[in-house]
C-alpha positions as CSV (number, residue, x, y, z in Angstrom):
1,X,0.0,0.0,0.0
2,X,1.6,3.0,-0.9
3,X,0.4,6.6,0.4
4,X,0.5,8.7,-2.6
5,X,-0.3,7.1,-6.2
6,X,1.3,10.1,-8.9
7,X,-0.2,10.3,-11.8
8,X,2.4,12.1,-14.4
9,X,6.1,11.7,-13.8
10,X,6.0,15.6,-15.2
11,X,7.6,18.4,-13.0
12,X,4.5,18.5,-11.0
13,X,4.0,15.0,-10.2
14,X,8.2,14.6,-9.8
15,X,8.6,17.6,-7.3
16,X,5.5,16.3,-5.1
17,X,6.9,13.0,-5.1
18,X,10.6,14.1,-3.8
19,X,8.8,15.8,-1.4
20,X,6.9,13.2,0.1
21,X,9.3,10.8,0.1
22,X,12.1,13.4,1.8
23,X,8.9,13.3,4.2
24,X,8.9,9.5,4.7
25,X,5.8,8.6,2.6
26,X,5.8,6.0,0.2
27,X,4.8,6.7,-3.5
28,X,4.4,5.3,-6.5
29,X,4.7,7.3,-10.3
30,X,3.3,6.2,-13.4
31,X,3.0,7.3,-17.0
32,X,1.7,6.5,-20.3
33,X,5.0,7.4,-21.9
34,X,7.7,5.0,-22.0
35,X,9.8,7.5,-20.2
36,X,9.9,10.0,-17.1
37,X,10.1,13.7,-17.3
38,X,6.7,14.6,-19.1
39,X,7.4,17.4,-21.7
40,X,10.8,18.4,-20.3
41,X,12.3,15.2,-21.1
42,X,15.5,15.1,-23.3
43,X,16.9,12.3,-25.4
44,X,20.3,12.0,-26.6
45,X,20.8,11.9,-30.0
46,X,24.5,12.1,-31.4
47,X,25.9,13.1,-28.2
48,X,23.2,15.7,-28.1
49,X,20.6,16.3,-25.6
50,X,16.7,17.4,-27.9
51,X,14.1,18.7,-26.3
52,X,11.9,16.0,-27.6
53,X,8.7,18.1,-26.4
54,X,9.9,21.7,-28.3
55,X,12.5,24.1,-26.3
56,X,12.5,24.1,-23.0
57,X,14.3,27.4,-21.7
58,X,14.2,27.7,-17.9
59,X,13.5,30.9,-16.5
60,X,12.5,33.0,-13.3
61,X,12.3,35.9,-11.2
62,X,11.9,33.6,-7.7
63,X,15.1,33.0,-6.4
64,X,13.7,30.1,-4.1
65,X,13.0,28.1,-7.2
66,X,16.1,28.9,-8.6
67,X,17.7,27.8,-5.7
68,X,15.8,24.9,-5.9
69,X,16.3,23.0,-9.3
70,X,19.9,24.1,-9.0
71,X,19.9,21.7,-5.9
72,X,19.8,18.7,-8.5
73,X,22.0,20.0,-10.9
74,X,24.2,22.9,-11.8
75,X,23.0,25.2,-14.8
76,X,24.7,26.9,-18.4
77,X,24.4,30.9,-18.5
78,X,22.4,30.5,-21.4
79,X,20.0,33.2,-22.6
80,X,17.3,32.8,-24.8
81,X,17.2,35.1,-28.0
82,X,15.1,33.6,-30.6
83,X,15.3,35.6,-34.3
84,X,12.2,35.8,-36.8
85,X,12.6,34.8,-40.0
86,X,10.1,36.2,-42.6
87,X,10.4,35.3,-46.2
88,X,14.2,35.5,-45.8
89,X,14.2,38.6,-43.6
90,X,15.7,38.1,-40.5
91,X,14.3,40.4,-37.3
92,X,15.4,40.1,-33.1
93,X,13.3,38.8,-30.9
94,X,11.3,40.3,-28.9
95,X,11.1,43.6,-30.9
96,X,13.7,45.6,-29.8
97,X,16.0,48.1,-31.3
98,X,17.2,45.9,-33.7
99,X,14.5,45.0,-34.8
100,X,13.3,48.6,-35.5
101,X,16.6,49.2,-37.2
102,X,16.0,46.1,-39.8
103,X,12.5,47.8,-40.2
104,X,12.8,51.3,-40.5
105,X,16.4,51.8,-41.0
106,X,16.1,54.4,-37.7
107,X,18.6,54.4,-34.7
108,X,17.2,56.0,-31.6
109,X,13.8,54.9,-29.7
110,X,12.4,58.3,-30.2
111,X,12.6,57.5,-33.7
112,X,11.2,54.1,-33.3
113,X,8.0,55.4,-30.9
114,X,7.2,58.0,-33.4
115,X,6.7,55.5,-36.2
116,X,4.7,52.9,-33.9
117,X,2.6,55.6,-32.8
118,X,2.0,56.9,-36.6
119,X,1.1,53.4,-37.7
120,X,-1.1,53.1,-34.8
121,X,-2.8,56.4,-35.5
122,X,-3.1,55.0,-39.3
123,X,-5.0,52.6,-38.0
124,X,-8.0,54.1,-36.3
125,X,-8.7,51.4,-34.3
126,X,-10.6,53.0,-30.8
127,X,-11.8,49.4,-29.3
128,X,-10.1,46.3,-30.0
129,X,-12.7,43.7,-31.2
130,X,-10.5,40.6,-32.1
131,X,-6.3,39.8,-31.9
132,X,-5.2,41.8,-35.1
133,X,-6.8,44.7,-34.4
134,X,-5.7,44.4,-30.4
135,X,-2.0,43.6,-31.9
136,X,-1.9,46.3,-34.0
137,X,-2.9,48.9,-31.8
138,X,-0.4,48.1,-29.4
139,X,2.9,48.0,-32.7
140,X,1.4,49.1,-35.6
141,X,0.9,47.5,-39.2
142,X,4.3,46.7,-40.2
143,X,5.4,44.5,-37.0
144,X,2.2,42.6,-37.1
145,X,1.8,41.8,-40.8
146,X,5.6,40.4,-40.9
147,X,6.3,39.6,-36.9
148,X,3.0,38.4,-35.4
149,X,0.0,37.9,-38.0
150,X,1.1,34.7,-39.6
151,X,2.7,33.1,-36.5
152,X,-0.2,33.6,-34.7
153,X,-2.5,31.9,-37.3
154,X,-0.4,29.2,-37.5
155,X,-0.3,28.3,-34.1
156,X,-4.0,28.7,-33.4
157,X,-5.5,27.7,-36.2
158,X,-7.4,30.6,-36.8
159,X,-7.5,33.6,-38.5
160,X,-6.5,37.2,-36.4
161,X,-9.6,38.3,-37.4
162,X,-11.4,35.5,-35.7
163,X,-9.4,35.2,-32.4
164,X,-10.2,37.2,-29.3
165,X,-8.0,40.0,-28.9
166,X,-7.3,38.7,-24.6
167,X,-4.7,35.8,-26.3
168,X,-2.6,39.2,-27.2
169,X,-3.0,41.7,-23.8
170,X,0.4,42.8,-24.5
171,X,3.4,42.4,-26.3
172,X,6.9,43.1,-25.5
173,X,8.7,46.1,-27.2
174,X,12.1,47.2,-25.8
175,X,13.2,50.5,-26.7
176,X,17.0,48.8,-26.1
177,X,19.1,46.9,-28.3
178,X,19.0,44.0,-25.8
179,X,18.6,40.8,-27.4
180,X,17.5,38.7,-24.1
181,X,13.7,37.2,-24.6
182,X,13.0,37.2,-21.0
183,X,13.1,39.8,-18.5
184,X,13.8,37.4,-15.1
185,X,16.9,37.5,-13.1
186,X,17.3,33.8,-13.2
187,X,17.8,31.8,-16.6
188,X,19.8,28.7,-18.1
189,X,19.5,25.3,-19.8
190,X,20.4,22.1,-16.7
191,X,23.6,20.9,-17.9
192,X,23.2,17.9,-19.1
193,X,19.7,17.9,-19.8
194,X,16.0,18.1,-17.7
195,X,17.0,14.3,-17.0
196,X,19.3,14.8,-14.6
197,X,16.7,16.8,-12.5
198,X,13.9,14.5,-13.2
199,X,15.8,11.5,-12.3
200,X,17.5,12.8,-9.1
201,X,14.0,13.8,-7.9
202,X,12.6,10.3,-8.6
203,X,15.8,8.3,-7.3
204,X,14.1,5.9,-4.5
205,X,11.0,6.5,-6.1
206,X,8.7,3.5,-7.5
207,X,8.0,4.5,-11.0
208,X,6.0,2.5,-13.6
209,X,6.1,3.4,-16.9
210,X,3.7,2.6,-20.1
211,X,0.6,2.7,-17.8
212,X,-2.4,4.2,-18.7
213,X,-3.8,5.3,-15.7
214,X,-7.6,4.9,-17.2
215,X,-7.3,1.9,-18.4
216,X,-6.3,0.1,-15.1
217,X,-7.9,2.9,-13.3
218,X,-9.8,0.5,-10.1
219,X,-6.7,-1.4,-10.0
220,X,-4.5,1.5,-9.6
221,X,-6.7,3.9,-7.2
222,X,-6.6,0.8,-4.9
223,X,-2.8,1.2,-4.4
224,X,-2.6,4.1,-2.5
225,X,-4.6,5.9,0.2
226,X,-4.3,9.1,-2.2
227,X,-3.9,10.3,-5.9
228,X,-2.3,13.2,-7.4
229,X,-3.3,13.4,-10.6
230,X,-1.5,15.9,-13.4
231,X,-3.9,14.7,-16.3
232,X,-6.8,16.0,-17.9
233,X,-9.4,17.0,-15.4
234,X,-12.2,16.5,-17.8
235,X,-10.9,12.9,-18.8
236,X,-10.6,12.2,-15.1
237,X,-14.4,12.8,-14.7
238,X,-15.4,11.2,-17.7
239,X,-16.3,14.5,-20.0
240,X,-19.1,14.7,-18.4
241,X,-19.2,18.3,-18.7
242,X,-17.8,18.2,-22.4
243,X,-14.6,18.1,-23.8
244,X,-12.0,20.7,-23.0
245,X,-10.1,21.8,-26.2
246,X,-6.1,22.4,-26.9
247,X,-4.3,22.6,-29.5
248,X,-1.3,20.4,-30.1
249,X,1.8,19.9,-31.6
250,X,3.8,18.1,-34.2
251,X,7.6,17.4,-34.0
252,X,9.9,16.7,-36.9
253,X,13.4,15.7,-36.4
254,X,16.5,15.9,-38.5
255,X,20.2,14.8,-37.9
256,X,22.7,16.7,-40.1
257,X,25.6,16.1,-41.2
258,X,27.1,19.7,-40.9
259,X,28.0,21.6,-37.6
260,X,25.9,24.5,-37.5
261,X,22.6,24.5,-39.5
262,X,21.1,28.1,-38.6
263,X,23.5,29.6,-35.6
264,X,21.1,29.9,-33.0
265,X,18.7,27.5,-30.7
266,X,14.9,28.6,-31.9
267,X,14.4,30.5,-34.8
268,X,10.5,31.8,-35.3
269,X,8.7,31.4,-39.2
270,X,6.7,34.3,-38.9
271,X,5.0,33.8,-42.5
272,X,1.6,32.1,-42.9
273,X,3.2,30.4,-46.0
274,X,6.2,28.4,-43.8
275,X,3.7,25.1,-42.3
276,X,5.7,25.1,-39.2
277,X,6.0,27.8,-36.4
278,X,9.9,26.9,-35.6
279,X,12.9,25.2,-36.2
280,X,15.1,24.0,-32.9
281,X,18.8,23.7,-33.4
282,X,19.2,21.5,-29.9
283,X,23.1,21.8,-29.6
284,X,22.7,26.0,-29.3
285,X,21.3,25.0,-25.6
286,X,24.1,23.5,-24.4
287,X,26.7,25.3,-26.5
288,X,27.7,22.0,-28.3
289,X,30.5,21.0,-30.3
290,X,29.4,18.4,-32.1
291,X,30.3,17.3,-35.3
292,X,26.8,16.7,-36.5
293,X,23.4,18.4,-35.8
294,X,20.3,18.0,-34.7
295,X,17.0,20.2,-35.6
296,X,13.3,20.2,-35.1
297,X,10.7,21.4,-36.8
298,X,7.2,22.3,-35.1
299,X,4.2,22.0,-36.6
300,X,0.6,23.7,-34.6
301,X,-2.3,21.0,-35.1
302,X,-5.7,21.0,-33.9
303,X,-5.7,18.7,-30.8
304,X,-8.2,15.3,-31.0
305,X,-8.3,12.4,-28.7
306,X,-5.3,11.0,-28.5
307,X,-2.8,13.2,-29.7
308,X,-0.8,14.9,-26.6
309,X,-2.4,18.1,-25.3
310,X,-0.2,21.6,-25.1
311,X,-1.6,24.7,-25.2
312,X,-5.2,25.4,-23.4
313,X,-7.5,27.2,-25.4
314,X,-8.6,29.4,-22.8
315,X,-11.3,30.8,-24.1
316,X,-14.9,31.5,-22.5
317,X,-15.9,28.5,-23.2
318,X,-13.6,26.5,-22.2
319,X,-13.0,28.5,-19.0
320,X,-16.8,27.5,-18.4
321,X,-16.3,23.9,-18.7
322,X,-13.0,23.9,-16.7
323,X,-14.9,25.9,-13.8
324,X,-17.6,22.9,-13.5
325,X,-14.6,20.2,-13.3
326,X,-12.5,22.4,-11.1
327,X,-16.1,22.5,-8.5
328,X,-15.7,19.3,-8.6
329,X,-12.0,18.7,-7.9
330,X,-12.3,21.1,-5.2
331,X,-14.6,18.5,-3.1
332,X,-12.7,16.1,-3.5
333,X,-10.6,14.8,-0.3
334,X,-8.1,12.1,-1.5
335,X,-7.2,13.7,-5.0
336,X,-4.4,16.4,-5.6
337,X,-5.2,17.8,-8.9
338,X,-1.7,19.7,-10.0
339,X,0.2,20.4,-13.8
340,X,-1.4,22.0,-16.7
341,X,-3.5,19.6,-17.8
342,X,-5.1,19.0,-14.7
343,X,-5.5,23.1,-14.0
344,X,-6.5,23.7,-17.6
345,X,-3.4,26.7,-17.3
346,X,-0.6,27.1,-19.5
347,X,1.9,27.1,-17.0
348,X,6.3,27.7,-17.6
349,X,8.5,25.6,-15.9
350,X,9.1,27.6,-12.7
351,X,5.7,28.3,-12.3
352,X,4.8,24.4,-12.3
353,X,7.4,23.7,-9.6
354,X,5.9,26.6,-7.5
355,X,2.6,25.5,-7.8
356,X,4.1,22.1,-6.7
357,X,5.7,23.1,-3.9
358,X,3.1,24.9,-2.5
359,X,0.9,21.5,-2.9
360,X,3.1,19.8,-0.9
361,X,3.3,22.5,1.9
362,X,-0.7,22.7,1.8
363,X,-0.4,18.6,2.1
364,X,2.2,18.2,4.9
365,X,1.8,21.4,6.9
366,X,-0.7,19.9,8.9
């Protein structure tokens, strides 16, 4: 009999199960992949760790978390600074001086506010009714017909016109020539790989792999006094409220036979034309050497049964649905519901180990 039955061998599921055996409880892990580490997991591939699951750069402002996955393993200094590439045309991400500058040809921010502001006033748009015209009030025409229209479609699905303009409440624009994506104080790739994280947290731990919790679902809820489940919520109750939607994602891999196939780790297709969103160029995380390559390419898809769930579409719908299951969830006594999937939330790394953590305190502090 074990006292906690995890349900996902993801961050969430990996951290509360640390925790409770640092505590002295006994727990079991499973998954219906063949492997641990949910979406952060790595796999070596010519001497080179891919983020099988798209890139996976770790950031924060928390210094607690910080401190905390650097506990497992020690991490690289590096910074995330994706590039666009439209039709050929190659722009810094997020937009940022030099972005302006491959624009507009101007050099000081003055100069760059003064032709958002004129685009913006071009526009005439008073009230925002859907995502292009939200987007382009907030950077004008020009950065969101080459920088944001097409990548957005692509990844949702949907045309601009037809998405609600709350997806895109802001977007970053730095008046700076600083090429760093994120603004936190913490930021680096584990050397090594997630693995070494995920592993260290699950050393001691019994973990069962290939085990669909549904289909053995009796079985399983009978070895443990209590679950914590990182899954669907609305699969756990049996859609009984409907169906909760995502959208998903397709991963092509190539290995190279050449060193350096586009000099940096993610860069971002911006056109509608270009099918995927991305291409990865794995070794740029770790600052590899190898003589080969390895590269992804990412495709947006529609999400249906079966395929793996990433992005909540958090829309009013949805957010109806999800507030009947999380009534629900909130009743029960026995069942931690924790992850993404199970809070219907895109969450980033550091924000799923938080949200972790506080579980466990919550759990043990009485």
């Amino acid at each position: 009999m074990y006292d906690y039955l995890i349900v996902g061998a993801g961050l969430f599921g990996s951290v509360f199960a640390y925790e409770a055996t640092k505590r002295g409880k006994k727990c079991i892990v499973i998954d219906r992949r063949n492997h641990v580490g949910g979406n952060v997991y790595t796999e070596n591939i010519e001497g080179i760790n891919v983020h099988k699951y798209g890139a996976h750069i770790f950031h924060t402002n928390n210094k607690k978390i910080w401190d905390y996955v650097n506990s497992f393993t020690e991490f690289n200094r590096y910074t995330n600074s994706p590039v666009a590439n439209y039709k050929g045309e190659i722009y810094n991400l997020p937009f940022n001086m030099n972005t302006f500058n491959k624009l507009w040809g101007v050099i000081t921010p003055q100069e760059a506010k003064n032709m958002i502001e004129e685009q913006k006033k071009e526009a005439g748009i008073a009230e925002p009714n859907n995502l292009e015209e939200q987007a382009i009030s907030l950077v004008g025409t020009d950065i969101y017909e080459k920088l944001v229209k097409g990548y957005t479609e692509k990844q949702w699905g949907r045309s601009a016109k037809e998405l609600p303009s709350f997806i895109i409440k802001r977007l970053p624009v730095r008046f700076t020539y600083d090429n760093n994506y994120f603004n936190d104080k913490y930021q680096g790739i584990p050397i090594g790989g997630y693995n070494v994280i995920i592993e260290k947290m699950l050393k001691g731990v019994d973990v069962q792999l290939n085990t669909d919790f549904f289909a053995n679902r009796d079985e399983l809820e009978g070895k443990a006094k209590k679950i914590v489940f990182t899954g669907m919520i609305d699969e756990f109750y049996d859609y009984q409220f409907g169906q909760l939607d995502y959208r998903s994602l397709k991963f092509e891999n190539e290995v190279l036979d050449i060193e350096n196939y586009q000099g940096n780790a993610v860069v971002n297709y911006t056109d509608r034309e270009t099918a995927y969103t991305r291409v990865i160029e794995h070794k740029h995380f770790e600052f590899g050497t190898q003589e080969k390559t390895v590269i992804t390419k990412e495709y947006p898809k529609e999400w249906e049964k079966g395929d793996e769930p990433y992005y909540p579409i958090n829309d009013n719908r949805n957010n109806q649905i999800y507030a009947k299951y999380k009534e629900l969830a909130e009743k029960e006594d026995n069942i931690i519901f924790g992850g993404r999937l199970a809070t219907y939330k895109y969450y980033d790394m550091h924000q799923v180990i938080g949200a972790a953590l506080v579980a466990v305190d919550r759990e043990f502090s009485v």
